[in-house]
mmCIF file as Biopython writes it, N, C-alpha, C and O atoms, coordinates in Angstrom:
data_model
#
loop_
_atom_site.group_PDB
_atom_site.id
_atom_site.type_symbol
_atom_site.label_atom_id
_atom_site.label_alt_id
_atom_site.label_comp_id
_atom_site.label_asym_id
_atom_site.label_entity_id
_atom_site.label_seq_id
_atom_site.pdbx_PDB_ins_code
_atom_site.Cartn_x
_atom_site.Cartn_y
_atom_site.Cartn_z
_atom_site.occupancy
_atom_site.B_iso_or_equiv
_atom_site.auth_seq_id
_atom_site.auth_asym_id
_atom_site.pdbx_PDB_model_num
ATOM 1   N N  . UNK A ? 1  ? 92.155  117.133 149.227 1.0 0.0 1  A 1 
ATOM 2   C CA . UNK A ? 1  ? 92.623  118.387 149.784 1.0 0.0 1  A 1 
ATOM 3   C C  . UNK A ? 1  ? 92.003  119.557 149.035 1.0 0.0 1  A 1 
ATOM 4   O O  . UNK A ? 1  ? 91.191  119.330 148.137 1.0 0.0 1  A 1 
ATOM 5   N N  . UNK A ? 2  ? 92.321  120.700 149.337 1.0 0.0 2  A 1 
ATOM 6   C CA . UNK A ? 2  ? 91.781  121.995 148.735 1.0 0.0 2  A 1 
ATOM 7   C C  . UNK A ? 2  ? 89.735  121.462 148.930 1.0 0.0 2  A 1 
ATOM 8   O O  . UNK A ? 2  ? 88.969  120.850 149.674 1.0 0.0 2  A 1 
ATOM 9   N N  . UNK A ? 3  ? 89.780  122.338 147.520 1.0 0.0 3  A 1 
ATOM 10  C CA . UNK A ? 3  ? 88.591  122.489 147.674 1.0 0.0 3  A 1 
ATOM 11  C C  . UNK A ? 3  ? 87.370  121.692 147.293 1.0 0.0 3  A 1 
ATOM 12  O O  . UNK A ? 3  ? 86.160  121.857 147.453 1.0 0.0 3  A 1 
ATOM 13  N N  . UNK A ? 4  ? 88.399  120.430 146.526 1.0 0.0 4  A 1 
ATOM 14  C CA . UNK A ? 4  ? 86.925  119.201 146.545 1.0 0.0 4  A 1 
ATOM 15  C C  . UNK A ? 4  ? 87.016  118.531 147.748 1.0 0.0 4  A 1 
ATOM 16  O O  . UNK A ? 4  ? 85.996  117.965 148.142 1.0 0.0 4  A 1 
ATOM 17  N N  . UNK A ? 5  ? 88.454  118.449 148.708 1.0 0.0 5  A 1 
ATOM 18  C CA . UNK A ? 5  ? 88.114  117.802 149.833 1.0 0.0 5  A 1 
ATOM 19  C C  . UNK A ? 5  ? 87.144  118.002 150.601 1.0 0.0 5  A 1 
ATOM 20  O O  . UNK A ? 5  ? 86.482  117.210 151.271 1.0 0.0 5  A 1 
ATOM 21  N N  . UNK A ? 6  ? 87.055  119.631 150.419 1.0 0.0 6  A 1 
ATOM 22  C CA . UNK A ? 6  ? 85.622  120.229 151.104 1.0 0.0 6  A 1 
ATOM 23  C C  . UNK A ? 6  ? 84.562  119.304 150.723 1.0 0.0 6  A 1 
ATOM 24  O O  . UNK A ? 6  ? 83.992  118.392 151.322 1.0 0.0 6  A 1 
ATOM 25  N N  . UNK A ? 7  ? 84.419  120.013 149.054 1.0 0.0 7  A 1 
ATOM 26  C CA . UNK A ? 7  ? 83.104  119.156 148.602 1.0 0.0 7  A 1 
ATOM 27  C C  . UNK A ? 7  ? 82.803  117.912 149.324 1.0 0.0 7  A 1 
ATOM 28  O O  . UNK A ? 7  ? 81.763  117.743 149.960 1.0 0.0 7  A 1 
ATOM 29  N N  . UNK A ? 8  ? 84.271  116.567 149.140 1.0 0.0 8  A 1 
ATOM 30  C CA . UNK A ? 8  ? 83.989  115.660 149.436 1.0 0.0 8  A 1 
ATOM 31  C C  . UNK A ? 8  ? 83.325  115.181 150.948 1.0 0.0 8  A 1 
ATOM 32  O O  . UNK A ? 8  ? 82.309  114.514 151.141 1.0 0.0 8  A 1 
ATOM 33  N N  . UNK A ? 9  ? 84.162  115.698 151.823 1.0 0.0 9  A 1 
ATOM 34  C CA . UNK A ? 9  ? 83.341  116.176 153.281 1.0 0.0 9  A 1 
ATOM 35  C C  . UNK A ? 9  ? 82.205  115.964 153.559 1.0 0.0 9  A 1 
ATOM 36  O O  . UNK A ? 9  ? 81.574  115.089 154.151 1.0 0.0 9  A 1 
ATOM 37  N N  . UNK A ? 10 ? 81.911  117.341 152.805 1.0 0.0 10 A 1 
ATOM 38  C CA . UNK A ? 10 ? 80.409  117.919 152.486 1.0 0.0 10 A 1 
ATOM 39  C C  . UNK A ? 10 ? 79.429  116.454 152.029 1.0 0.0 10 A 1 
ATOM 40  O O  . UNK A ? 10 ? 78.506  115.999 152.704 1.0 0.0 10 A 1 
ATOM 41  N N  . UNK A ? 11 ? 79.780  116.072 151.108 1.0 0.0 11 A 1 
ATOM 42  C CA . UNK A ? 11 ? 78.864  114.869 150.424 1.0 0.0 11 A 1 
ATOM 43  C C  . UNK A ? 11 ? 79.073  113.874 151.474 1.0 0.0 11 A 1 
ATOM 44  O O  . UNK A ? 11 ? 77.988  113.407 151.821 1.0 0.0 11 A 1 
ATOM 45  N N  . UNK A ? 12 ? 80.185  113.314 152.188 1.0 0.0 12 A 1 
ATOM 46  C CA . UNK A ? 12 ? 80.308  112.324 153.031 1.0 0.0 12 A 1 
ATOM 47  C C  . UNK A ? 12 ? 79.235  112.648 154.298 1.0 0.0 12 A 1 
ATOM 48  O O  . UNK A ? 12 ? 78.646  111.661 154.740 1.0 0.0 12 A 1 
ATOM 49  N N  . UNK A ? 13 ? 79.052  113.456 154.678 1.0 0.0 13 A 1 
ATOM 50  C CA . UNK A ? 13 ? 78.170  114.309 155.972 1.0 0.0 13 A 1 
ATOM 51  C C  . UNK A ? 13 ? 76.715  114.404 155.448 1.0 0.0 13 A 1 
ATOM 52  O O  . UNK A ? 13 ? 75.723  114.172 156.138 1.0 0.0 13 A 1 
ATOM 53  N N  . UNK A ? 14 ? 76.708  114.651 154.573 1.0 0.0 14 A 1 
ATOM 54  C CA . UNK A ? 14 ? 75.095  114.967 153.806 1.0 0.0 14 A 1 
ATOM 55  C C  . UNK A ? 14 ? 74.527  113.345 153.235 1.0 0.0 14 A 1 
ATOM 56  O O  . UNK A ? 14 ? 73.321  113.155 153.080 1.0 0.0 14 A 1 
ATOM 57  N N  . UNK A ? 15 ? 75.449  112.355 152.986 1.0 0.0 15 A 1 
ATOM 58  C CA . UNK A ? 15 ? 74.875  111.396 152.587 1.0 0.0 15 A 1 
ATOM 59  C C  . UNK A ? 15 ? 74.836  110.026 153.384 1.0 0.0 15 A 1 
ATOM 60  O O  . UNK A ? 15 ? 74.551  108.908 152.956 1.0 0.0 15 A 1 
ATOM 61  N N  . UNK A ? 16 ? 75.318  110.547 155.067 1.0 0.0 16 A 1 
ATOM 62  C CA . UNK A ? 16 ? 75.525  109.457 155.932 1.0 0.0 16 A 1 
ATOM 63  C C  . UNK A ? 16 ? 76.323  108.506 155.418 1.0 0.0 16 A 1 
ATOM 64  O O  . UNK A ? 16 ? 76.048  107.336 155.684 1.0 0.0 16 A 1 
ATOM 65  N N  . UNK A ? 17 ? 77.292  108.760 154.713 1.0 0.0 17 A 1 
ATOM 66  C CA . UNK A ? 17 ? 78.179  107.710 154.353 1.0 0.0 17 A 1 
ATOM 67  C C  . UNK A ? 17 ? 78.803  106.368 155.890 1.0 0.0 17 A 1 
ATOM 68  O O  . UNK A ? 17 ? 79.541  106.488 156.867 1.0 0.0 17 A 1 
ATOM 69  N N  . UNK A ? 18 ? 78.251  105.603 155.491 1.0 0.0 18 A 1 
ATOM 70  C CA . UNK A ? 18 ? 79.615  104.668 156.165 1.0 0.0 18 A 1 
ATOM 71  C C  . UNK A ? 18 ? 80.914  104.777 156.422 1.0 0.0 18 A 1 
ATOM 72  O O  . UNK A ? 18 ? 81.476  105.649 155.759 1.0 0.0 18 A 1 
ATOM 73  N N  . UNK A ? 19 ? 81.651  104.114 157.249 1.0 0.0 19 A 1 
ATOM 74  C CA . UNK A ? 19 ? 82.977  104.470 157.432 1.0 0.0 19 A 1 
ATOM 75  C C  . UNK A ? 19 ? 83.680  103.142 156.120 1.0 0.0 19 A 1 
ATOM 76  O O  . UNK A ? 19 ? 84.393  103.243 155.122 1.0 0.0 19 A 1 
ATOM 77  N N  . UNK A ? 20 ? 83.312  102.515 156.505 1.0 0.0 20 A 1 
ATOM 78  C CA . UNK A ? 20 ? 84.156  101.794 155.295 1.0 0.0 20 A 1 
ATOM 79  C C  . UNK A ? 20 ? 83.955  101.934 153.676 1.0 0.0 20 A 1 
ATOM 80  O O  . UNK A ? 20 ? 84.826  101.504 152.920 1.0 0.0 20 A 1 
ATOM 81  N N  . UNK A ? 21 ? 82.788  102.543 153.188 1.0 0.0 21 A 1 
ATOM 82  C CA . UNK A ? 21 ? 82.588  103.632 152.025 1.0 0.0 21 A 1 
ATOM 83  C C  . UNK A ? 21 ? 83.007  104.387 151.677 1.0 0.0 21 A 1 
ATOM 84  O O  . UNK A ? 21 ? 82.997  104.828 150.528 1.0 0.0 21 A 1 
ATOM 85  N N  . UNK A ? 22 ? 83.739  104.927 153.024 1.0 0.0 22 A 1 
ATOM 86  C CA . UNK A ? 22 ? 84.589  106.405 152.476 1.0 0.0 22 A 1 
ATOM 87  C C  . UNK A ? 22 ? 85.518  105.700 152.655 1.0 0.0 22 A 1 
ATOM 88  O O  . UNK A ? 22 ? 86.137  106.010 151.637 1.0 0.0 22 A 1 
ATOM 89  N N  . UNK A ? 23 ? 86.307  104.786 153.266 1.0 0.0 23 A 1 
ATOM 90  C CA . UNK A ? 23 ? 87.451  104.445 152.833 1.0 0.0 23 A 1 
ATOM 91  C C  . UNK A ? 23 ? 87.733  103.946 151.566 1.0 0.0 23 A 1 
ATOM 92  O O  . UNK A ? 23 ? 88.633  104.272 150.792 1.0 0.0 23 A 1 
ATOM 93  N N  . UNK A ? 24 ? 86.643  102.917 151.420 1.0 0.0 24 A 1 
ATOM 94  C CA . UNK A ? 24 ? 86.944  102.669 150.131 1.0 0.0 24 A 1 
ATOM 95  C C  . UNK A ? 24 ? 87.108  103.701 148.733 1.0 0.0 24 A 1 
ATOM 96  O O  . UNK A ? 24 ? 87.785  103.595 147.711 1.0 0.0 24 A 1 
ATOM 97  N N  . UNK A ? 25 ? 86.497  104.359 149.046 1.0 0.0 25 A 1 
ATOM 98  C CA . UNK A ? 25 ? 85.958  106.161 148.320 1.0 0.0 25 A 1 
ATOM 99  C C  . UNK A ? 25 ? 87.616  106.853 147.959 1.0 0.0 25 A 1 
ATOM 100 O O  . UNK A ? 25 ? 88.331  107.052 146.977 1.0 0.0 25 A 1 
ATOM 101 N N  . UNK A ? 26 ? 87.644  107.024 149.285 1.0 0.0 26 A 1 
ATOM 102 C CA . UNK A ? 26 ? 89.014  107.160 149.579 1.0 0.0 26 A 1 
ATOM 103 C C  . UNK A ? 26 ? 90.215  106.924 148.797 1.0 0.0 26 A 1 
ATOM 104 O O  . UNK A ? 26 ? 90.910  107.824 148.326 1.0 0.0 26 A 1 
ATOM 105 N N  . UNK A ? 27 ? 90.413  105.794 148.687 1.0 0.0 27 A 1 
ATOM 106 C CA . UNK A ? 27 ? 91.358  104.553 148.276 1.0 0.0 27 A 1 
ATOM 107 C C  . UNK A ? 27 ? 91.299  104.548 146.555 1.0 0.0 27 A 1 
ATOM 108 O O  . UNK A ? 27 ? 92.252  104.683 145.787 1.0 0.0 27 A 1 
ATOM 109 N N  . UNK A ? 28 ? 90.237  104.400 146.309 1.0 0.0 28 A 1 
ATOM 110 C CA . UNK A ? 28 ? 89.704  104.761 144.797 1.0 0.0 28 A 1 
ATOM 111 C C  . UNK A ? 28 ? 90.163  105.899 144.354 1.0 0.0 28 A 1 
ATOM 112 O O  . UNK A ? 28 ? 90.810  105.864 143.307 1.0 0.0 28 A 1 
ATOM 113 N N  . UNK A ? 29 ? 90.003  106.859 144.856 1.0 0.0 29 A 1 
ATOM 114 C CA . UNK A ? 29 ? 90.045  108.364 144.968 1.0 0.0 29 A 1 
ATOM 115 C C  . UNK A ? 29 ? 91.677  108.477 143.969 1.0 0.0 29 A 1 
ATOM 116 O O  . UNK A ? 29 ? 92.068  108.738 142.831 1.0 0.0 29 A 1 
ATOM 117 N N  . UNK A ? 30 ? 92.328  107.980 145.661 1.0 0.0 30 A 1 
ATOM 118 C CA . UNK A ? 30 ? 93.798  107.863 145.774 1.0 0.0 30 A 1 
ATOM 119 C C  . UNK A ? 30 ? 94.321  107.128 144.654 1.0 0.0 30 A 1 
ATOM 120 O O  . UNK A ? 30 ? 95.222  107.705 144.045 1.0 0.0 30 A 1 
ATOM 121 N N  . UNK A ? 31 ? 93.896  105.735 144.138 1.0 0.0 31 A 1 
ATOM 122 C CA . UNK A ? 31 ? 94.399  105.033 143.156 1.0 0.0 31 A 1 
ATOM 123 C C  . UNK A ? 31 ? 94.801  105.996 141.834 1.0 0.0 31 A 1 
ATOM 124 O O  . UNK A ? 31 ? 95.781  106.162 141.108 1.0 0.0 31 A 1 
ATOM 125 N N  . UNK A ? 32 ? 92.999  106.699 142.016 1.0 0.0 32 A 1 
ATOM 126 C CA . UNK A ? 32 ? 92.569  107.369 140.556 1.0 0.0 32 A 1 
ATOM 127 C C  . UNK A ? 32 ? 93.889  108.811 139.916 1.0 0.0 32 A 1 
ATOM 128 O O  . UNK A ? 32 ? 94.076  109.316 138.809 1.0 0.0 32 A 1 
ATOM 129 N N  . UNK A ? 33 ? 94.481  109.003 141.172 1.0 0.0 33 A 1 
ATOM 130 C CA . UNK A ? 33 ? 94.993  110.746 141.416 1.0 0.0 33 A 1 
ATOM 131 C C  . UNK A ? 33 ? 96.544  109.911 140.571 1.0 0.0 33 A 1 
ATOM 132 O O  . UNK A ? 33 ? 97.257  110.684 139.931 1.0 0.0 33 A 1 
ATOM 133 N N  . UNK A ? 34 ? 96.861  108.782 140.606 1.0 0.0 34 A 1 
ATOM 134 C CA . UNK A ? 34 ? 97.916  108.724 140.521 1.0 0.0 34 A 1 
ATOM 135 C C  . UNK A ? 34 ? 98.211  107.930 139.135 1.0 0.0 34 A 1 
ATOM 136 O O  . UNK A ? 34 ? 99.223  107.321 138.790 1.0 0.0 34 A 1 
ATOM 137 N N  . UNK A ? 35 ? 96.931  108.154 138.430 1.0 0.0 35 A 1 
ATOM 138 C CA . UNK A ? 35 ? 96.990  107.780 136.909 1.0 0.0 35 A 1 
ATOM 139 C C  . UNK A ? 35 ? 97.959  107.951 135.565 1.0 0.0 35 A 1 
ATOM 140 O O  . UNK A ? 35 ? 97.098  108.126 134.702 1.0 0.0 35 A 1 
ATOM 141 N N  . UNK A ? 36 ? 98.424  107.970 135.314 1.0 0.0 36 A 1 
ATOM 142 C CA . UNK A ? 36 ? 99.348  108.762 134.346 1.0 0.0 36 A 1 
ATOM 143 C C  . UNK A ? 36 ? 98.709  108.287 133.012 1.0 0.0 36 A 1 
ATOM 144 O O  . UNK A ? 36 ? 98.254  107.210 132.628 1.0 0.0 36 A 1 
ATOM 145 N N  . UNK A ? 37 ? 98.887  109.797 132.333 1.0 0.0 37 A 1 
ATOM 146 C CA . UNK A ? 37 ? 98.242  109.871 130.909 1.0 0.0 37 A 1 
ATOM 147 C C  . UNK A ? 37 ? 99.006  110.685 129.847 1.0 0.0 37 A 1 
ATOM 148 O O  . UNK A ? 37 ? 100.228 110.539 129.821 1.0 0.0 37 A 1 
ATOM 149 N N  . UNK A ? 38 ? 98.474  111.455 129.039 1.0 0.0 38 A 1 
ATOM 150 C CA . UNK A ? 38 ? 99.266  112.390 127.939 1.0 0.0 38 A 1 
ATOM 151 C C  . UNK A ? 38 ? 98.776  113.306 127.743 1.0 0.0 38 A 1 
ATOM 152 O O  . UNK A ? 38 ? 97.626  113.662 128.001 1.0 0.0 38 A 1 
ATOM 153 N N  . UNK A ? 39 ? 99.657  113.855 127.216 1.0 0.0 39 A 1 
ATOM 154 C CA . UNK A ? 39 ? 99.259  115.658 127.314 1.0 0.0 39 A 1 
ATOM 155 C C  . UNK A ? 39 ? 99.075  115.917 125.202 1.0 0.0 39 A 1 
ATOM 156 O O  . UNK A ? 39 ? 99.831  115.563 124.298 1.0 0.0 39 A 1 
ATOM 157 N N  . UNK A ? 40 ? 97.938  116.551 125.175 1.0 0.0 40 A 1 
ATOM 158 C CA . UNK A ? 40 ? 97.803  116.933 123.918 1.0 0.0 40 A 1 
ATOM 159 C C  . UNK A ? 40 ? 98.018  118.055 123.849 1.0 0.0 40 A 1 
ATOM 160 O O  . UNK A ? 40 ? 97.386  118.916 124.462 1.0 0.0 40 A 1 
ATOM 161 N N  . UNK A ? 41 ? 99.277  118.323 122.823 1.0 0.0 41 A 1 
ATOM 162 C CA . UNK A ? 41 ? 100.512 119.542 122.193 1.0 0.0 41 A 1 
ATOM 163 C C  . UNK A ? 41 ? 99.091  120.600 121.810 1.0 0.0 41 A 1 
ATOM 164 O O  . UNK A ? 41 ? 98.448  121.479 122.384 1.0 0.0 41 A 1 
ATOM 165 N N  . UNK A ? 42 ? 99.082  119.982 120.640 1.0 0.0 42 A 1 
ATOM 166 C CA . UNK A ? 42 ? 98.298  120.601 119.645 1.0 0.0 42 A 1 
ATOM 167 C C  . UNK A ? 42 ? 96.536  119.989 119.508 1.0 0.0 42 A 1 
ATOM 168 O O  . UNK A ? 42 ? 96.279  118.827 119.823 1.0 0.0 42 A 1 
ATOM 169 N N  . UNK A ? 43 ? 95.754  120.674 119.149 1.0 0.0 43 A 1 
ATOM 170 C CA . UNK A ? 43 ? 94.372  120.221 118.800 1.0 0.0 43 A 1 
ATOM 171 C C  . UNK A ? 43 ? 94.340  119.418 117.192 1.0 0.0 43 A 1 
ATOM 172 O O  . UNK A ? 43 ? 94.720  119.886 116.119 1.0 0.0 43 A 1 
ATOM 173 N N  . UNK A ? 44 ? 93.626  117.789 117.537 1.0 0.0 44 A 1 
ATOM 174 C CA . UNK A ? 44 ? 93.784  117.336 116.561 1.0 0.0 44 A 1 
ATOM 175 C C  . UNK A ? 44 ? 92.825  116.594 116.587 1.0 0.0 44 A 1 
ATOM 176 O O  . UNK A ? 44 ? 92.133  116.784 117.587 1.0 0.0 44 A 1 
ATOM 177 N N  . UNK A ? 45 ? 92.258  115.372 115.541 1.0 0.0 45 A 1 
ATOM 178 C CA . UNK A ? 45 ? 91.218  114.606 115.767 1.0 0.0 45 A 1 
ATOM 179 C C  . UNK A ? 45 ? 91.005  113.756 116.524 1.0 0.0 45 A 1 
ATOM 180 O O  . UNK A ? 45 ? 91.904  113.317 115.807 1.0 0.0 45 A 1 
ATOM 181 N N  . UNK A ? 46 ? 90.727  112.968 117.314 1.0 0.0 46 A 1 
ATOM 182 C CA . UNK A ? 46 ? 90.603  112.122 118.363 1.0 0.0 46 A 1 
ATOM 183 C C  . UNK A ? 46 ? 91.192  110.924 117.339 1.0 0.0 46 A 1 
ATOM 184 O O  . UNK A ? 46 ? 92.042  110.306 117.979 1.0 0.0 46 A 1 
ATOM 185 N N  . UNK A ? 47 ? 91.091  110.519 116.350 1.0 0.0 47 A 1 
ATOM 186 C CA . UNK A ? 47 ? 91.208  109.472 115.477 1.0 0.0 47 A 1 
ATOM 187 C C  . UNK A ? 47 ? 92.739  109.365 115.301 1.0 0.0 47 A 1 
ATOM 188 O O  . UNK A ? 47 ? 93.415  108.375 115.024 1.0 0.0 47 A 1 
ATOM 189 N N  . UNK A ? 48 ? 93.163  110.835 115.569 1.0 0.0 48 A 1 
ATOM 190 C CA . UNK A ? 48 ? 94.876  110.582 115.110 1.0 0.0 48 A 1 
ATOM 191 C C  . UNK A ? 48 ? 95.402  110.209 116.518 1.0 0.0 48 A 1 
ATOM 192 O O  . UNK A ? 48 ? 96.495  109.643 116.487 1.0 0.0 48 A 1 
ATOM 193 N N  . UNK A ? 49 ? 94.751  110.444 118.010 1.0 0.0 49 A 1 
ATOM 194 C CA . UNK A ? 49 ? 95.586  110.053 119.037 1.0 0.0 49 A 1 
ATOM 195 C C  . UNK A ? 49 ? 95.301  108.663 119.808 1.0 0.0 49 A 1 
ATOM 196 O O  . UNK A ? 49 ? 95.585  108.332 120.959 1.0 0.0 49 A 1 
ATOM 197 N N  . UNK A ? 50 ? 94.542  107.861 118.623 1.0 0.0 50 A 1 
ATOM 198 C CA . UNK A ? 50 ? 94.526  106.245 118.830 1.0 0.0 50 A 1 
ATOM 199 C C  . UNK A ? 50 ? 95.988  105.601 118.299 1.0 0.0 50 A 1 
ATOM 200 O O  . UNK A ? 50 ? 96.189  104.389 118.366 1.0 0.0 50 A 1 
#
């Protein structure tokens, strides 16, 4: 949505994508959006947030 959906569009149209490429694209996409991670408070060394 917004404005990489554009992008994405855009690249799907410009690169003759397949239909089952962009689904899969898609799907990946979708998996990826729903990642959960952590939020860094403060700036610190990468070594202390192993």
């Amino acid at each position: 949505t917004g404005e990489f959906g554009k992008a994405f569009q855009s690249l799907l149209s410009r690169a003759s994508v397949e239909e089952d490429v962009s689904l899969k694209w898609r799907h990946a996409l979708d998996e990826a959006s729903g990642l959960a991670g952590f939020v860094v408070l403060k700036s610190r060394h990468q070594q202390m947030l192993n």
